[in-house]
C-alpha positions in Angstrom: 109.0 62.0 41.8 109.6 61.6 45.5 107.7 58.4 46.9 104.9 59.6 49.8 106.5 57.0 51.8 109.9 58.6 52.4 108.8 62.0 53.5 110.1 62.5 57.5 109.3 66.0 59.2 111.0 67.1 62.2 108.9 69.3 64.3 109.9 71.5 67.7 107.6 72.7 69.8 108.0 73.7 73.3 105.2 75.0 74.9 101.2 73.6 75.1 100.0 76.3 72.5 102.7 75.2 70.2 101.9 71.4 70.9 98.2 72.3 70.1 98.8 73.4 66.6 101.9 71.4 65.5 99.2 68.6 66.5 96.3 69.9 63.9 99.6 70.7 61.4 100.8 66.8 61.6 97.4 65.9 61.2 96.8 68.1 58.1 100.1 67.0 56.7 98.6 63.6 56.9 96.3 64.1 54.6 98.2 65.1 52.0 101.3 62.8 52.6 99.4 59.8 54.4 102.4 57.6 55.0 105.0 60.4 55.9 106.4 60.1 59.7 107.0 62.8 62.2 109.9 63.3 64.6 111.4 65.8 67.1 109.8 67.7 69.9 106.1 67.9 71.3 103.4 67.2 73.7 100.2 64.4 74.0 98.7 66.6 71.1 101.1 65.9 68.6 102.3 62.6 70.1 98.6 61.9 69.6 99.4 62.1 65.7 102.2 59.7 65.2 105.0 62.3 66.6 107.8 60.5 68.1 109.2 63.1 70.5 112.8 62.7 72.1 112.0 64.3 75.7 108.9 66.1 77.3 107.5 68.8 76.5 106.7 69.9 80.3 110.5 70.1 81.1 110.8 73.3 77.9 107.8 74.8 80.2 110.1 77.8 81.3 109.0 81.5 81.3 111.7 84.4 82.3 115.4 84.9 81.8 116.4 84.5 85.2 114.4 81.0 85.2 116.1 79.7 81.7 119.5 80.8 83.3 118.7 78.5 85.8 118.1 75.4 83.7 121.1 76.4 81.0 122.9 73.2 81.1 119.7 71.2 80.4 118.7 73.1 77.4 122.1 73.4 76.6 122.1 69.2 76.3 119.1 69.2 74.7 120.1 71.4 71.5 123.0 69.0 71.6 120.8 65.9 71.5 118.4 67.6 68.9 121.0 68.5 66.3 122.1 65.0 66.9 118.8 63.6 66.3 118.0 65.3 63.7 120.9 65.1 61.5 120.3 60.5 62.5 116.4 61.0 61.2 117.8 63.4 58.1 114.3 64.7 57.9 113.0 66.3 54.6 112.2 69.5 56.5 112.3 70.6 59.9 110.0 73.0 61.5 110.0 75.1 64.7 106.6 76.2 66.1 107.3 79.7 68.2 109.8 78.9 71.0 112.5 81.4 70.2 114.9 81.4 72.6 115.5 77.7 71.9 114.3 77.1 68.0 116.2 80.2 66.9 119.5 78.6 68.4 118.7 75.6 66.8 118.5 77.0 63.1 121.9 78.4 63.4 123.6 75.4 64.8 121.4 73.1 62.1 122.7 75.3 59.3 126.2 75.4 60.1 125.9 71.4 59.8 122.9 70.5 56.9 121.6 72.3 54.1 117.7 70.8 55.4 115.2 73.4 54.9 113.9 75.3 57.7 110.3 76.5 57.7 109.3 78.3 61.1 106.0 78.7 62.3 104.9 81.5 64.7 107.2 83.9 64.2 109.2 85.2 67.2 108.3 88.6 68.2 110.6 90.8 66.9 108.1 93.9 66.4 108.2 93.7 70.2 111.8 93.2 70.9 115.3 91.8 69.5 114.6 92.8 66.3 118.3 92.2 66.2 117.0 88.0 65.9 116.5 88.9 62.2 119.7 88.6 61.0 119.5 84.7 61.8 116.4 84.2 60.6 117.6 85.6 57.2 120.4 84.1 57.2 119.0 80.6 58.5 115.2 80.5 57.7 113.9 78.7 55.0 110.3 80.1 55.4 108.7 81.9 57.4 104.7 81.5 58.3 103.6 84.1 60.6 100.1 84.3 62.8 99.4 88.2 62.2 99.0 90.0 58.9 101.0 92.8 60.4 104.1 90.8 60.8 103.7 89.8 57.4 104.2 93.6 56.4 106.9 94.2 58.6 109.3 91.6 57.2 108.6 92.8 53.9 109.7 96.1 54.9 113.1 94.8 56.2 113.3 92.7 52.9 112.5 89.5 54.2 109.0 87.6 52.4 106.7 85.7 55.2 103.7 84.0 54.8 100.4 84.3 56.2 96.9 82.3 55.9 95.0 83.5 58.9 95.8 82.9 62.5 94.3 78.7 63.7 92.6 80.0 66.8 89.8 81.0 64.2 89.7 78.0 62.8 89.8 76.1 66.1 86.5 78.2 67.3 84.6 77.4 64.4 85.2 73.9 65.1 84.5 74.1 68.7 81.4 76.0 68.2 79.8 72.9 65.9 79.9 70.8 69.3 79.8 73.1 72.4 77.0 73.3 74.4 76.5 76.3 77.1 76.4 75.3 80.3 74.1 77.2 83.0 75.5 77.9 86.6 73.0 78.6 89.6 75.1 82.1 90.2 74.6 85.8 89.3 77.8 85.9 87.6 80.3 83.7 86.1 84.1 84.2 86.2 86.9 82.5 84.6 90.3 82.2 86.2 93.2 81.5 83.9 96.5 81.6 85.7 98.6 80.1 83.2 100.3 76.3 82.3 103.9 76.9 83.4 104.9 76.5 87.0 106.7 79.7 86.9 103.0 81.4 85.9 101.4 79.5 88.9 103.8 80.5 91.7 103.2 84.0 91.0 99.7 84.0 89.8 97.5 81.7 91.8 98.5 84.0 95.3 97.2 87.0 93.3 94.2 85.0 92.5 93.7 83.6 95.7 93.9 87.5 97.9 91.2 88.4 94.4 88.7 85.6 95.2 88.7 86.2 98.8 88.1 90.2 98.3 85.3 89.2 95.5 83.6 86.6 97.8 83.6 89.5 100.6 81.7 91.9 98.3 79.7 89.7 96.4 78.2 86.3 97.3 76.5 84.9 94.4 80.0 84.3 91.7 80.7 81.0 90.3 84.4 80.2 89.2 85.4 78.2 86.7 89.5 77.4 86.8 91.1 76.3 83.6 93.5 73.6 84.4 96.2 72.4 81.9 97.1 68.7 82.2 100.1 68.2 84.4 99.8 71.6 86.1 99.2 69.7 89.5 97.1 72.4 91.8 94.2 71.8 94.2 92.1 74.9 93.6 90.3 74.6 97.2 93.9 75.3 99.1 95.9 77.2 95.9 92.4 79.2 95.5 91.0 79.2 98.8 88.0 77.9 96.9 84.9 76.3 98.3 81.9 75.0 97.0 81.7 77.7 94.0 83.8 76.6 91.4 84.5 74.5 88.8 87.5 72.9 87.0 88.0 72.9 83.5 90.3 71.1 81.4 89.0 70.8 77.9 89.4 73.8 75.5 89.7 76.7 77.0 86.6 77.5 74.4 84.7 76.3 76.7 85.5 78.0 80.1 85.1 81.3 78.2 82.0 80.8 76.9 81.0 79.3 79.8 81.8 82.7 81.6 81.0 86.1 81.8 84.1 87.7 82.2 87.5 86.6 82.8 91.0 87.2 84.5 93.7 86.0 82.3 97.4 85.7 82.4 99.0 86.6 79.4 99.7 84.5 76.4 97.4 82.7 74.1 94.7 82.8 76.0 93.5 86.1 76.3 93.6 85.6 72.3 91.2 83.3 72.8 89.0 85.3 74.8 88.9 87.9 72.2 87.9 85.0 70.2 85.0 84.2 72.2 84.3 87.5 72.7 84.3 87.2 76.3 85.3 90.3 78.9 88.4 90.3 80.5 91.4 91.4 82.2 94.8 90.6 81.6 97.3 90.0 84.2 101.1 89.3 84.5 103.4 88.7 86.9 107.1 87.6 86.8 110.2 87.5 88.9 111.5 91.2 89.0 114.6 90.7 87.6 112.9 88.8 84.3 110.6 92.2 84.3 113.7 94.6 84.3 115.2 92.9 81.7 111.8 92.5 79.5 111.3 96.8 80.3 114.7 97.1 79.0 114.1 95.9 75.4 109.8 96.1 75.0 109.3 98.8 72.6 105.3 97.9 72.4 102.9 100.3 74.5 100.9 97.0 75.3 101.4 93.6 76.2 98.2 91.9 75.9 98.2 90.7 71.7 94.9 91.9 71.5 95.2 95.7 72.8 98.8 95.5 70.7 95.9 94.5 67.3 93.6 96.9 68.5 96.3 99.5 69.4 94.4 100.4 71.5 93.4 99.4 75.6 90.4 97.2 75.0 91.7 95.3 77.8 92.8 96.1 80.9 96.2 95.3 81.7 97.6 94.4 85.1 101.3 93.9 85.4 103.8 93.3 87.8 103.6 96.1 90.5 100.0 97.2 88.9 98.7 94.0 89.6 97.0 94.1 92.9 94.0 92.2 94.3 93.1 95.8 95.2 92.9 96.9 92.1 92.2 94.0 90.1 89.2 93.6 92.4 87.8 96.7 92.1 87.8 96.8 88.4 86.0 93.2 88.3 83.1 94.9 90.5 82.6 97.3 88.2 82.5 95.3 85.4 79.5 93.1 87.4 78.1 96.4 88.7 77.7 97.9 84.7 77.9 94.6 82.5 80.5 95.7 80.6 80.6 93.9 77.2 83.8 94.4 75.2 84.1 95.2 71.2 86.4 92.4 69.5 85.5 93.0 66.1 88.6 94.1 64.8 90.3 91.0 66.0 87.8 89.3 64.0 88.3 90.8 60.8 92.1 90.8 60.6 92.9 86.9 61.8 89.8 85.1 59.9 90.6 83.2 56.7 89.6 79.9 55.5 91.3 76.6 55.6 94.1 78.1 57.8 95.3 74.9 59.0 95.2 73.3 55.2 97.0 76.3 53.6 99.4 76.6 56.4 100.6 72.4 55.6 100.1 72.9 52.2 102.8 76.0 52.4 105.2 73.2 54.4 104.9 70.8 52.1 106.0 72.8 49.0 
């Protein structure tokens, strides 16, 4: 039998959500395999469990075709230097966490060079678009562990077996709930600004959010914000904002600035997962260079973007996008959700994603 000792893993992640659960993955691992040692790409999370990671995780932070394009060569070095890498370390697995664009190129050159399995985690979205991606992942995929039991059918029905123990976010929660405390603002209503972790997000979001605050603070004098900050992002809320004396910054879990809150505006990604989570009310909104939107229109062939109307299939959540996102209108719908304290039904949501020991399972699945 294989000694403990010499197990090496070789994760890539390349984005904060990624980061977050390669972290609680590594740390699982741990358990199992105490003295096995972890290489490849991440951020502070998984640096924070023994990953030694080759370059930083803020310079993969890159959303949009036009803005990859721009930064081609250095990604086109940095598959170099990770093939490289990993073929030095010879890891006993490697695994990729989401991150398509890059990951997916890196299991194709990996395979034309090593025979080392290739488990991926989060699986790229090809319900969505580029279901034409599958042909590499059959062809260079070890195993696949998806976040959504509907992506576990619809491999099946291309002949492709995934996995699927539940999505983390769950099992994050339940965690979070054992040590959060509410805490109580001296305002009428509470709202929760997420704008996003990636520059790109920032430059076109916090304008939109600054033109919504202003409108809001016209109408209604009595809201509290709270801004959820990601480490790194680098934004004074008073002058990106035009924020005063009625906000707050948070930059824990974002757990906590949606419970915190009665209602939210949320870019879209993760998050607005985790406000279906928390059962919090919210809008989603997205904005992105127009030729990055032209190409996405192109190839979507989803009715929603927002994950949790695309579970629901349904609109349980308003979406705001591109041209459609206006502080006009994006104000105007947060009044009447303060005017009729609208509460939102995430059930649903609830029911398909729990399982237990999602985290456990998940490593356990890696491992084998």
């Amino acid at each position: 039998m294989k000694n403990k000792q010499t197990y090496k893993y070789y994760f890539i992640a390349g984005e904060a959500s990624g980061d977050l659960h390669g972290g609680n993955l590594i740390k699982e691992i741990k358990k199992q395999q105490p003295n096995a040692s972890f290489f490849g790409v991440g951020g502070p999370t998984m640096e924070k469990e023994g990953l030694k990671s080759i370059v930083s995780i803020k310079k993969l932070a890159v959303l949009g075709f036009w803005e990859v394009l721009k930064k081609l060569s250095f990604f086109l070095k940095l598959k170099t230097d990770v093939i490289k890498n990993i073929q030095t370390v010879q890891p006993d697995k490697v695994i990729l966490i989401d991150y398509p664009g890059f990951n997916l190129k890196i299991a194709e050159s990996l395979r034309k060079k090593s025979s080392i399995p290739i488990v991926y985690y989060i699986s790229p979205q090809l319900w969505a678009w580029k279901e034409g991606r599958l042909a590499n992942i059959k062809k260079n995929v070890s195993k696949m562990i998806v976040l959504f039991p509907f992506e576990k059918e619809w491999y099946l029905d291309r002949g492709y077996k995934s996995y699927y123990f539940g999505h983390p976010l769950i099992e994050l929660h339940s965690m979070f709930l054992k040590k959060y405390k509410k805490k109580n603002y001296n305002s009428s209503f509470v709202i929760g600004l997420f704008p996003g972790s990636r520059k790109q997000e920032l430059a076109k979001h916090l304008p939109l959010y600054k033109k919504i605050i202003k409108s809001l603070n016209e109408k209604h004098t009595n809201i509290h914000y709270i801004v959820r900050l990601f480490d790194g992002e680098g934004f004074d809320p008073q002058l990106s904002l035009g924020l005063n004396k009625n906000f707050s910054i948070e930059e824990r879990e974002s757990f906590y600035a949606f419970h915190d809150c009665d209602f939210a505006l949320v870019a879209s990604g993760t998050a607005t997962l985790e406000g279906a989570i928390t059962n919090t009310p919210m809008a989603i909104i997205y904005k992105t260079s127009w030729a990055s939107w032209l190409i996405a229109k192109l190839f979507l062939n989803v009715r929603f973007v927002s994950i949790v109307n695309i579970l629901s299939n349904d609109l349980v959540v308003e979406e705001f996008l591109q041209n459609n996102a206006t502080s006009q209108k994006i104000t105007k719908h947060v009044l009447n959700i303060i005017n009729q304290k609208t509460t939102i039904e995430y059930s649903k949501i609830h029911q398909l994603l729990y399982k237990k020991n999602i985290y456990k399972n998940t490593s356990s699945e890696i491992i084998k």
